[in-house]
N, C-alpha and C positions, 0 to 999 in steps of 0.2 A: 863364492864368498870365502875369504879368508878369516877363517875367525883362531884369536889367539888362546888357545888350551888351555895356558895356565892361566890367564885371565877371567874365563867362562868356564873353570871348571867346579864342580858342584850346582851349576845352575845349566849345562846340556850334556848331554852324551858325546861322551870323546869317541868313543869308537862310532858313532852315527853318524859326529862331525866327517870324521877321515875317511867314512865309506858311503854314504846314504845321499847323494847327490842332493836330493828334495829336502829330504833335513836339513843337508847345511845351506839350501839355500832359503828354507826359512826360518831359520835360527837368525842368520844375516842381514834377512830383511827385517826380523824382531829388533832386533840390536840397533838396525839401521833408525829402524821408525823411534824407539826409546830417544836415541840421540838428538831426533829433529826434536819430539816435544817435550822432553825435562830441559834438553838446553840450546840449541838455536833457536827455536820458536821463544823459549823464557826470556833470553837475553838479546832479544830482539832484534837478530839479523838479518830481519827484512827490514827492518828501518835501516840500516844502514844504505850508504850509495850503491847499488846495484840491484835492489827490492829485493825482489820472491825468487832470486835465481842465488841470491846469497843464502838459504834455507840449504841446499841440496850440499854448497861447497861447507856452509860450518858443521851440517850433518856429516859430510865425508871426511872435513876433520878431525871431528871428535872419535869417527870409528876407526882412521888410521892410527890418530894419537891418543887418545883418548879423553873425556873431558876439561879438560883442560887448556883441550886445543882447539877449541870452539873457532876461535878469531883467528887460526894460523893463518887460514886462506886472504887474510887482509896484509899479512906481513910481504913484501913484494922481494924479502933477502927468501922466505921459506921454498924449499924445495918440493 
């Protein structure tokens, strides 16, 4: 998982991040799952046209870009 330092710090371990393989990969699946139910699940991107397979890509957007970027994965210019 790639999780961003100054973003997440004060709330994990930067040095556990950079070295503790387990840790950061459950720090990123915390982060990951936070993303799906404050804000894919909330703003209902399984209603949208693609169902329950649109939950994984607003999740993945919001942990690449951050909240904000819930719906990038509907924008068909985003990279």
């Amino acid at each position: 998982m790639q999780i961003n330092e100054k973003v997440w710090r004060g709330f994990y371990d930067i040095q556990k991040l950079r070295w503790d393989i387990a840790y950061n990969s459950r720090t990123g699946s915390e982060i990951l799952l936070n993303y799906l139910l404050k804000y894919a699940l909330k703003q209902g991107e399984n209603r949208q046209r693609g169902g329950l397979d649109n939950l994984a890509r607003a999740s993945y957007s919001a942990y690449n870009g951050g909240p904000a970027q819930v719906a990038r994965y509907r924008n068909p210019r985003a990279a």
